[in-house]
C-alpha positions as CSV (number, residue, x, y, z in Angstrom):
1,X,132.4,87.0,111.1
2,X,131.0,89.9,109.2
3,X,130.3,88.7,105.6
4,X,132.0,91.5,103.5
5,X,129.5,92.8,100.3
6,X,131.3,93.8,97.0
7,X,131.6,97.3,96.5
8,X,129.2,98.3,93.2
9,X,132.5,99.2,91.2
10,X,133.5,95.5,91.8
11,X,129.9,93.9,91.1
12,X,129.9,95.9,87.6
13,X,133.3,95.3,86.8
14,X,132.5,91.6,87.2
15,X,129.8,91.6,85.0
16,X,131.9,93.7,82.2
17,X,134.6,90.4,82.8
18,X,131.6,88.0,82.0
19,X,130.7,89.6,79.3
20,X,133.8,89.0,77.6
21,X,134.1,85.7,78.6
22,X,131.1,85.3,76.9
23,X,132.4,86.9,73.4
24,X,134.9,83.7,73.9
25,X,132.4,81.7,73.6
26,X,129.3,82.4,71.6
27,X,130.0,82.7,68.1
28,X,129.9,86.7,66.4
29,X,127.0,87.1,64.8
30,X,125.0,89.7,63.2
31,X,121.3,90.8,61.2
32,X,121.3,93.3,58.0
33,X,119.5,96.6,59.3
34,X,117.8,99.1,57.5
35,X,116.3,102.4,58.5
36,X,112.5,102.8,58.1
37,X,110.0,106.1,59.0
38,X,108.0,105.3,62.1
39,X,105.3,107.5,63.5
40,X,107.3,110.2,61.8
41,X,111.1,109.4,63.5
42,X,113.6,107.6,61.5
43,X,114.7,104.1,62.7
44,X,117.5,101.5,62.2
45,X,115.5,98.1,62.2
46,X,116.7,94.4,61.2
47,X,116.0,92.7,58.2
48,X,114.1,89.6,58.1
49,X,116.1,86.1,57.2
50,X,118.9,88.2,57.3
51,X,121.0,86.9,60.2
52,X,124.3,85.5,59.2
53,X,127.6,84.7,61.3
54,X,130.7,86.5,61.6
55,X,134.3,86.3,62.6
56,X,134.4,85.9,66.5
57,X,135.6,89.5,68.2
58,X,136.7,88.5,71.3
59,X,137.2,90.5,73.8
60,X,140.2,91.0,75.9
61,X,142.1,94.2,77.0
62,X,138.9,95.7,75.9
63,X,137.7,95.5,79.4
64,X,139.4,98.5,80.6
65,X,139.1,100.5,76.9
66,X,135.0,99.4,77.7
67,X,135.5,102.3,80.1
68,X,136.2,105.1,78.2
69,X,133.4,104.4,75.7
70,X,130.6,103.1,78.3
71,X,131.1,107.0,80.0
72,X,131.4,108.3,76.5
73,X,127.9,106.5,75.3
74,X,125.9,107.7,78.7
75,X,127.7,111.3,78.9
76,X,124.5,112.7,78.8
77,X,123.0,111.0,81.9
78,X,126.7,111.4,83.4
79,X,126.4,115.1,83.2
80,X,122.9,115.5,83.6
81,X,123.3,113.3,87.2
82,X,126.3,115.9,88.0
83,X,124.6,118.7,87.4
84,X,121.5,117.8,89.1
85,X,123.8,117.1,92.3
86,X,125.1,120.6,91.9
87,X,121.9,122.2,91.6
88,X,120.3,120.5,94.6
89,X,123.4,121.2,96.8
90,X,122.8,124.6,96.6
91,X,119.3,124.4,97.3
92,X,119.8,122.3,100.4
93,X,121.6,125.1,101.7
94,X,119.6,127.0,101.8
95,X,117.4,124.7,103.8
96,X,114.1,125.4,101.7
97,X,113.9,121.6,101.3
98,X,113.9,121.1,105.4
99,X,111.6,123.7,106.0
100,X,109.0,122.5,102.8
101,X,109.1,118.6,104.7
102,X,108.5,120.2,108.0
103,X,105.5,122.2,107.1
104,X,103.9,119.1,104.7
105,X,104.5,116.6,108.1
106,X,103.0,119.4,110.2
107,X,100.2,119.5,107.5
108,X,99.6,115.7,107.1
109,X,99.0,115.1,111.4
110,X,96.1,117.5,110.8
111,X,94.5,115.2,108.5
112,X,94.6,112.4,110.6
113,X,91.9,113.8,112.3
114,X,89.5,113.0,109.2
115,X,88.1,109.5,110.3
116,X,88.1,108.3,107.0
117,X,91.7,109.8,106.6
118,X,93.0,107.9,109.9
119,X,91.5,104.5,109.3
120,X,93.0,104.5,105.9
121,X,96.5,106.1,106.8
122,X,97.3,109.4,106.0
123,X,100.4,108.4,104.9
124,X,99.4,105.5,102.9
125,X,97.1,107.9,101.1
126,X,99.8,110.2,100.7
127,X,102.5,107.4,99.1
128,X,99.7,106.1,97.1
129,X,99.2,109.5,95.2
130,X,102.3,110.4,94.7
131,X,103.2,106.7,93.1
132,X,100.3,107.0,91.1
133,X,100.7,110.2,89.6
134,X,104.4,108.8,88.3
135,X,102.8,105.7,87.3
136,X,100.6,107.6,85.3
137,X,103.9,110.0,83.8
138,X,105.5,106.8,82.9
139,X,102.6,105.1,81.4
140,X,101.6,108.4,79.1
141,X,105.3,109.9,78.2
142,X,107.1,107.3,79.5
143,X,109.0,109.2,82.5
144,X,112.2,107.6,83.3
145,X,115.3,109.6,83.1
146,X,113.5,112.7,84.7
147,X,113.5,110.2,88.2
148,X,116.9,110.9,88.9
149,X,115.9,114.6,89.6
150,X,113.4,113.4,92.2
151,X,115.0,111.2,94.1
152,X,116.7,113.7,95.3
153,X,113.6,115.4,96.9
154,X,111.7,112.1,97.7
155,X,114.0,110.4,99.5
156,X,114.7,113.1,102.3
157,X,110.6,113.3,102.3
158,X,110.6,108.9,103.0
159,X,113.4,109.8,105.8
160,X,111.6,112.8,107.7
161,X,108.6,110.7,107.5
162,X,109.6,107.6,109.3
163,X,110.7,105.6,106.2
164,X,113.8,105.0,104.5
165,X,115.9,105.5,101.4
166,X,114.2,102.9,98.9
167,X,110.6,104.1,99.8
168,X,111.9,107.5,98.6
169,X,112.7,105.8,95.6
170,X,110.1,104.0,95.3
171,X,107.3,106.7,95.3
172,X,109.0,108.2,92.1
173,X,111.4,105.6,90.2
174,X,109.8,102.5,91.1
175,X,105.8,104.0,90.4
176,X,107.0,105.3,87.0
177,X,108.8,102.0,86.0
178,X,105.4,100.3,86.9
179,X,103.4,102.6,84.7
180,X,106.4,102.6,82.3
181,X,105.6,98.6,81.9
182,X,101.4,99.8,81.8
183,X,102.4,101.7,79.1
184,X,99.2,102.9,78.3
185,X,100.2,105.6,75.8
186,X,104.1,105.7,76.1
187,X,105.5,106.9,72.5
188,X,108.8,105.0,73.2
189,X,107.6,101.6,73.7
190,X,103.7,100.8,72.5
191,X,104.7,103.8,69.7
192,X,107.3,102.4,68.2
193,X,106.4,98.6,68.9
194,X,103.2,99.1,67.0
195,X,104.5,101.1,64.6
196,X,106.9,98.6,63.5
197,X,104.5,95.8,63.7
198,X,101.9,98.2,61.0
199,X,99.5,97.9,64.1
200,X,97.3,100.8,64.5
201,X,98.6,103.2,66.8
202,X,98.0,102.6,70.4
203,X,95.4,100.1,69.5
204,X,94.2,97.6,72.3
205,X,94.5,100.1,74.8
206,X,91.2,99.0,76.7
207,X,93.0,95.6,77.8
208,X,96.3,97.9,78.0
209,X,94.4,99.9,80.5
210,X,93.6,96.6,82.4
211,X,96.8,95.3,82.5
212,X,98.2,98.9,84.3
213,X,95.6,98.6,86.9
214,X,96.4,95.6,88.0
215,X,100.4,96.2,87.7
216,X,99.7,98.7,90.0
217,X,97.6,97.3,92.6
218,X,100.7,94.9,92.9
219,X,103.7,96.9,92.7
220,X,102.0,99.4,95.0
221,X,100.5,96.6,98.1
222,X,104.3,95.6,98.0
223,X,105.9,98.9,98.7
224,X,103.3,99.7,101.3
225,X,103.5,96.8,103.1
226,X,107.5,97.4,102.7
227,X,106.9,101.0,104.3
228,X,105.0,99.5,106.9
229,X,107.3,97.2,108.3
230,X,110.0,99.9,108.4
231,X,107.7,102.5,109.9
232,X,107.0,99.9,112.7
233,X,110.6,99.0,112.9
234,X,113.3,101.4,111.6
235,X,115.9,98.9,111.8
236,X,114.2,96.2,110.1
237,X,115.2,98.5,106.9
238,X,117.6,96.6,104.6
239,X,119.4,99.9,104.1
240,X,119.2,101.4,107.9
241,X,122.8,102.0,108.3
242,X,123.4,103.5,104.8
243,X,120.4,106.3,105.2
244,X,122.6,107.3,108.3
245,X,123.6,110.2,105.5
246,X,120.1,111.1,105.4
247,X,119.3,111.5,108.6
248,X,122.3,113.5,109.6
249,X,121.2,116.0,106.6
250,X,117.1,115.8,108.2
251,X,118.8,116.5,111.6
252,X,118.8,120.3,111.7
253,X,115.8,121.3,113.4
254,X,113.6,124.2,111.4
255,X,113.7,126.0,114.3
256,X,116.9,127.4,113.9
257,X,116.3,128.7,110.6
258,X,116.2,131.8,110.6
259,X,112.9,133.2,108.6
260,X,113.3,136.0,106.3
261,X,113.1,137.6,102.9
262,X,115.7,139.2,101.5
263,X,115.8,142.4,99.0
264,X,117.9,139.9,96.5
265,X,114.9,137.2,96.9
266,X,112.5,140.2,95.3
267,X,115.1,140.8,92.6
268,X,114.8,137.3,91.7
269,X,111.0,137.2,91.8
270,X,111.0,140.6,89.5
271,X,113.6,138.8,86.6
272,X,112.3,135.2,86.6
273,X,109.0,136.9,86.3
274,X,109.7,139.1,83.4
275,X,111.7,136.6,81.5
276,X,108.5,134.0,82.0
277,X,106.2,136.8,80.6
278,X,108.7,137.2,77.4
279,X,108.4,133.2,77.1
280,X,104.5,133.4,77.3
281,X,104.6,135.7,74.8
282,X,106.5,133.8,72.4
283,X,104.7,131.1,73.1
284,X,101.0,131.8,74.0
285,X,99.7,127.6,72.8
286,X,102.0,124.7,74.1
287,X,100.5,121.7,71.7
288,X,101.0,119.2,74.4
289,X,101.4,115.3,73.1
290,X,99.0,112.5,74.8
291,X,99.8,109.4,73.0
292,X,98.6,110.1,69.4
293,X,96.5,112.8,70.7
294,X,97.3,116.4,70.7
295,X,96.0,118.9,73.0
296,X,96.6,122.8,72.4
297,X,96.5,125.0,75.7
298,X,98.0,128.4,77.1
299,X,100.2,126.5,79.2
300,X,103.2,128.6,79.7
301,X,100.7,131.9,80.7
302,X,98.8,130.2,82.5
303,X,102.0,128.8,84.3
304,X,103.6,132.0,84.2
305,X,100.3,133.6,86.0
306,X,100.3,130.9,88.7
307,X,103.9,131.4,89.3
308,X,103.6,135.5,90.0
309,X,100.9,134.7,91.8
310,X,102.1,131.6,94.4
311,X,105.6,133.7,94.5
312,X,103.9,136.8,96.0
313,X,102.5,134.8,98.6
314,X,105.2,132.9,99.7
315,X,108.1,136.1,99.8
316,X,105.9,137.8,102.1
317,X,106.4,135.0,104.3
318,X,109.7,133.8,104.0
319,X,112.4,133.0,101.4
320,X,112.3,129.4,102.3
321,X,108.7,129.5,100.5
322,X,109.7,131.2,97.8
323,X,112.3,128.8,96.7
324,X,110.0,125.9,97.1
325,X,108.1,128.1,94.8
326,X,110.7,127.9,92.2
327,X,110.9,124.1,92.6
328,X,107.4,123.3,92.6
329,X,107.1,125.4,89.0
330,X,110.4,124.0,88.0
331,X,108.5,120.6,87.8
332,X,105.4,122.4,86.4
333,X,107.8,123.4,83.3
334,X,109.6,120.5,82.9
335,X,106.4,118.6,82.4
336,X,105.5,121.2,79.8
337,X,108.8,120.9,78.1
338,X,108.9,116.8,78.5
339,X,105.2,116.5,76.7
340,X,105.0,120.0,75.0
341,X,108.6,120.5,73.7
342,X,110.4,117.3,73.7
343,X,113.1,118.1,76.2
344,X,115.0,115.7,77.1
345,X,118.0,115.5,79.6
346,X,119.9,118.3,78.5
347,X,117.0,121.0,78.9
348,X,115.7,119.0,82.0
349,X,119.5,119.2,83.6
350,X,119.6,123.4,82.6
351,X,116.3,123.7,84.0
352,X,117.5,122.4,87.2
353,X,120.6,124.1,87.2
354,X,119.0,127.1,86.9
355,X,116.9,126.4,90.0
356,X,119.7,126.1,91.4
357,X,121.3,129.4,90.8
358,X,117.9,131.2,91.3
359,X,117.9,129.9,94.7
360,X,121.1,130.4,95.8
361,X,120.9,134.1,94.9
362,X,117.3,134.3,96.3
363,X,119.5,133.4,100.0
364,X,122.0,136.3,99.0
365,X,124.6,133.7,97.9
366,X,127.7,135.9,96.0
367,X,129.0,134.1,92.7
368,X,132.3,132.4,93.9
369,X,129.9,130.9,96.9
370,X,127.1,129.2,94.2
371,X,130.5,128.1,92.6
372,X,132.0,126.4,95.9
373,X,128.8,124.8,96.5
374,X,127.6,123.3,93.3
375,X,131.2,122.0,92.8
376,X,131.0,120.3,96.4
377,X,127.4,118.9,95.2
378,X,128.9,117.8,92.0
379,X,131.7,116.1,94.1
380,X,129.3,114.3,96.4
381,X,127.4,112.9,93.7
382,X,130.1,112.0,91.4
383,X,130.3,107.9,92.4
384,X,126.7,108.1,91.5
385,X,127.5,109.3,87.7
386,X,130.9,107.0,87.8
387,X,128.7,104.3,88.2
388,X,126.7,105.0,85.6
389,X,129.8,105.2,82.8
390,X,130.9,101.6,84.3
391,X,127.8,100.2,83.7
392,X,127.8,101.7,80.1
393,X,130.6,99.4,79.7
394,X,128.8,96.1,79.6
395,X,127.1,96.8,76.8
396,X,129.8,98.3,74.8
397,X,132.0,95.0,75.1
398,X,129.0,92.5,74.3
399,X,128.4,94.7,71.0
400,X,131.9,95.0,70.3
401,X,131.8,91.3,70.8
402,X,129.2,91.2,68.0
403,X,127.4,88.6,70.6
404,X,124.0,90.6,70.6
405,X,122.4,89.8,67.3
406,X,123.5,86.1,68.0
407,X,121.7,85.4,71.4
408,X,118.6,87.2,70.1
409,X,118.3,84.9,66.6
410,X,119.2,81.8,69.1
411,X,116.4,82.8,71.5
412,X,113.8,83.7,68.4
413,X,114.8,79.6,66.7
414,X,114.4,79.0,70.3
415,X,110.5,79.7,69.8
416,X,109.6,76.4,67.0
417,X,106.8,74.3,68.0
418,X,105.6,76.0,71.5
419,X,102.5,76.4,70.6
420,X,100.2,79.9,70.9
421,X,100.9,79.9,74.7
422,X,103.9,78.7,74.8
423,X,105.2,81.0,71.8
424,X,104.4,84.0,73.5
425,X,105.2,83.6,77.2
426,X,108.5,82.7,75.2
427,X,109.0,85.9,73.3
428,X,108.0,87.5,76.9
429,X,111.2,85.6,78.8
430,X,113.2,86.5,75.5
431,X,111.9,90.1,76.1
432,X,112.6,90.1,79.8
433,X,116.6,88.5,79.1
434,X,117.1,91.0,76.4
435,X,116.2,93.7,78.7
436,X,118.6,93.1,81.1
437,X,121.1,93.8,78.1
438,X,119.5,96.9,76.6
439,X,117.6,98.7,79.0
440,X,116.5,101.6,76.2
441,X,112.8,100.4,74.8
442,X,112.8,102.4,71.7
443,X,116.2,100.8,70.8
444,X,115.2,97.4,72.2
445,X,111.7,97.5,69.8
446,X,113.7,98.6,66.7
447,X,115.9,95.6,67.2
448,X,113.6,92.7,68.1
449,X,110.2,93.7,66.6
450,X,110.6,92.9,62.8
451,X,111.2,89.9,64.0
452,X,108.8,88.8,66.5
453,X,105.8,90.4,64.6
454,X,107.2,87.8,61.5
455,X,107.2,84.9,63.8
456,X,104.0,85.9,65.2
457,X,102.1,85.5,61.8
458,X,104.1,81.9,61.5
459,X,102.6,80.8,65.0
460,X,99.1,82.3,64.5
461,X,99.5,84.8,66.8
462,X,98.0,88.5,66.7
463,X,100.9,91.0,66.3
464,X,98.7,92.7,69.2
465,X,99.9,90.1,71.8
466,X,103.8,90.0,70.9
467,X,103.8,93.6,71.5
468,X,102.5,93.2,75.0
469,X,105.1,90.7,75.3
470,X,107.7,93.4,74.1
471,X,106.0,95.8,76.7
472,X,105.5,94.1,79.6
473,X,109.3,92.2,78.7
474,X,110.3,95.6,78.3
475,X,109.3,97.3,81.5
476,X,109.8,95.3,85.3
477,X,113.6,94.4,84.3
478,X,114.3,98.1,84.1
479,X,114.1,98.1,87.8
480,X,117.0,95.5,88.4
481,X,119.1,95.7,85.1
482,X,123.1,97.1,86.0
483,X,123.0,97.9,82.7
484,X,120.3,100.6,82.8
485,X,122.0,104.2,83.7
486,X,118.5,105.4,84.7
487,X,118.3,102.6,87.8
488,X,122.6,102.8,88.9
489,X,121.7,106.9,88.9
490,X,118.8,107.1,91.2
491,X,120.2,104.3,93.6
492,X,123.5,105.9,93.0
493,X,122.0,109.2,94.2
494,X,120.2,107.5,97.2
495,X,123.4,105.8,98.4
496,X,121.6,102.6,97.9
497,X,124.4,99.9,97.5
498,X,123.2,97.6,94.2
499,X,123.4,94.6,96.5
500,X,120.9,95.7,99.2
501,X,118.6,97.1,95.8
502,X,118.7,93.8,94.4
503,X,117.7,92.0,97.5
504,X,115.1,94.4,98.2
505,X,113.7,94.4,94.7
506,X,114.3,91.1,93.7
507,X,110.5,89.4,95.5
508,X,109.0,92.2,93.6
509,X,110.6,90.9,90.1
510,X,109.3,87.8,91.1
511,X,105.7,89.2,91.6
512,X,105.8,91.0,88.7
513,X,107.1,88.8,85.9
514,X,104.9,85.9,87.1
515,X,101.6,88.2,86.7
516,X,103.1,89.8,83.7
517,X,102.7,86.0,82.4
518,X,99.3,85.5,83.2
519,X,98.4,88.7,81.9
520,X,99.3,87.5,78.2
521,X,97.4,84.1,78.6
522,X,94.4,86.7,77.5
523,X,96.0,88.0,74.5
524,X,95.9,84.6,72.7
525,X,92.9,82.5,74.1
526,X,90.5,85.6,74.5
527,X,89.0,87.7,71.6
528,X,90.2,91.0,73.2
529,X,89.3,94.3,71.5
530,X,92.6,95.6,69.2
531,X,93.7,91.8,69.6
């Protein structure tokens, strides 16, 4: 008998029930906040000794209402996901994505020839690179929403390659949650953390560095020895019948496409060059933030030169090229805008969308035929962004609840008498359980920071260790949480059912959270620079 698997509607639906059973239970509950200046952003932080119950709001009929507000909260990542799925659509079309994996796998069997090359794996090279250079984008400007845009191209890479879905999500989503937990420079997490703790700014970075290394050296031995087993054996994959979708859309052979540039494609070379020229213009110095550092460089001209250059090239080959073109520099300016320009998911989804367009007319698409296709990629991503307003849900009804502020002052009185070791392997569970509630670290370090840095200089403590426990807390959970719209997206995207995600995931937790532990024994029985 064939052991039927909840839908991921019904698994986050019963966690929103849960939730309000809990309301039922645990008393209401809240801390007086005020709103401080840190590193030059206003936030809303909690008093200290200011905790005080409330009249219990439980929560009935609110379950469905929860809805409404949880895809009302995460619109942003709703629309941005929809968009995305549009914008891609269009591309895949045009079959620029198929023809860019054919050429990099006809590219990588030439480098197998390399002895050194073929006794290390060409591939294995290849994964670890790519994983490494999100690691480092999560761990400097703490990259996470921007991952939904490239699963999308990563996980039809895993497939042609021999691997499946969750590699493909791995070598983006999963490398820049593991640098993302490094946090080595991320603004968002160590920024605010210190900040709020009066710590120096990004002080204690040399054990910080440490720590990423070693993160890293597990996260990424478990995902190649993952990719192993499935390259050996396909079926072995935990998600074999679901990339089905995948394959069918690697099927087409590149043969049949048929090679050419059209007179439109030039048009669109000639107009995205000019308005790039206008932008470098405006702006000749992009001051591009590095953890407290600033660095001033003529990115966009430089960019802009690259990209007239690289698209000449590849339209006197074939169109194909030159729309890989425009993705390869769409990424090149979305990292300028992320670091340079603070975009966030709005530019980052126009950006894309205008990809999108760009390419489609590039193939001679008319305008009603870009409509008809984004709206059909916009339809086959949608359960993807529905899932993501469900999962919104749970956290509006445990706020509504008024049950947050209570399980976080239980967990802190939780902390008495535990000793130095004890005390903070205790605020690093509380930071891990927390997590699972509210995924956002910025929001998470306003909330539980003027607190734990308090208690920390009650225990004897350095400040310096409890944010590492807010860090490290702050960062594996992100990759299992149903509460974090980043994670439902890109599994959403790469028709991974939460079920097999959590299965898969789950012995990495494991691996994780233990050495996460053993990485803060240091902070508080070692004299550690910053500590």
């Amino acid at each position: 008998m064939i052991k039927r698997v909840p839908h991921t509607f019904v698994i986050v639906f019963s966690i929103i029930l849960f939730s309000a059973v809990l309301t039922w239970i645990i008393p209401g509950g809240t801390f007086d906040r005020e709103t401080v200046t840190v590193n030059g952003v206003n936030r809303e932080i909690i008093k200290a000794d200011s905790f005080h119950y409330t009249e219990q709001q439980p929560q009935t009929w609110q379950v469905f209402s929860a809805f409404f507000d949880g895809f009302r909260n995460t619109s942003e990542i709703i629309v941005f996901i929809l968009m995305i799925g549009g914008a891609f659509w269009i591309m895949n079309d045009s079959k620029a994505i198929d023809v860019g994996i054919f050429s990099f796998l006809k590219f990588t069997k030439k480098l197998e020839h390399w002895k050194l090359v073929g006794k290390l794996g060409v591939e294995n090279i290849i994964i670890t690179l790519i994983m490494l250079l999100f690691s480092v984008f999560g761990a400097v400007f703490g990259m996470s929403e921007e991952t939904i845009a490239f699963t999308i191209i990563f996980v039809p890479l895993a497939i042609s390659m021999g691997y499946d879905s969750i590699v493909g999500v791995s070598l983006c989503f999963v490398a820049a949650a593991l640098g993302f937990a490094g946090a080595i420079l991320n603004p968002f997490t160590i920024g605010i953390a210190q900040g709020l703790s009066n710590l120096p700014l990004f002080s204690g970075i040399e054990y910080r560095l440490f720590c990423w290394l070693v993160i890293n050296l597990a996260g990424f031995s478990y995902i190649l020895w993952y990719a192993r087993k499935v390259k050996r054996n396909p079926e072995k994959s935990l998600v074999y019948e679901d990339d089905a979708y995948w394959r069918n859309l690697n099927a087409e052979k590149t043969e049949d496409v048929l090679f050419h540039t059209p007179r439109r494609a030039w048009i669109i070379f000639g107009l995205t060059s000019a308005a790039l020229i206008v932008y470098a213009i405006l702006f000749p110095i992009s001051e591009l933030k590095v953890g407290n550092s600033r660095i001033s460089l003529p990115m966009i001209p430089v960019s802009t030169a690259a990209f007239i250059f690289f698209g000449l090239l590849s339209l006197r080959k074939t169109v194909h090229y030159f729309i890989l073109t425009l993705l390869a520099f769409t990424i090149v300016f979305l990292i300028i805008g992320v670091m340079g320009y603070q975009w966030y998911v709005m530019e980052i989804a126009a950006l894309f969308l205008a990809l999108g367009v760009l390419a489609g007319f590039s193939m001679g698409k008319t305008a009603n035929e870009l409509t008809k296709l984004f709206i059909e990629g916009a339809k086959d991503i949608l359960s993807a962004a529905m899932v993501v307003g469900l999962a919104g849900g749970i956290i509006v009804i445990l706020r509504n609840g008024q049950i947050i502020d209570t399980i976080l002052y239980s967990m802190a009185e939780s902390m008495q008498g535990l000793g130095k070791i004890g005390s903070v392997e205790m605020m690093y569970v509380i930071q891990n359980g927390i997590n699972l509630i509210i995924p956002s670290g910025s929001a998470k370090a306003a909330l539980t920071m003027p607190i734990m840095s308090q208690f920390s200089d009650l225990v004897g403590i350095s400040r310096q260790a409890t944010v590492m426990a807010f860090q490290l807390g702050d960062g594996f959970t992100n990759m299992l949480t149903p509460t974090s719209g980043v994670l439902i997206g890109v599994i959403g995207i790469a028709r991974i059912p939460y079920e097999k995600w959590f299965k898969w995931v789950m012995p990495l937790m494991v691996i994780l959270i233990v050495l996460g532990a053993l990485l803060l024994i240091p902070t508080v029985t070692m004299n550690l620079n910053g500590f």
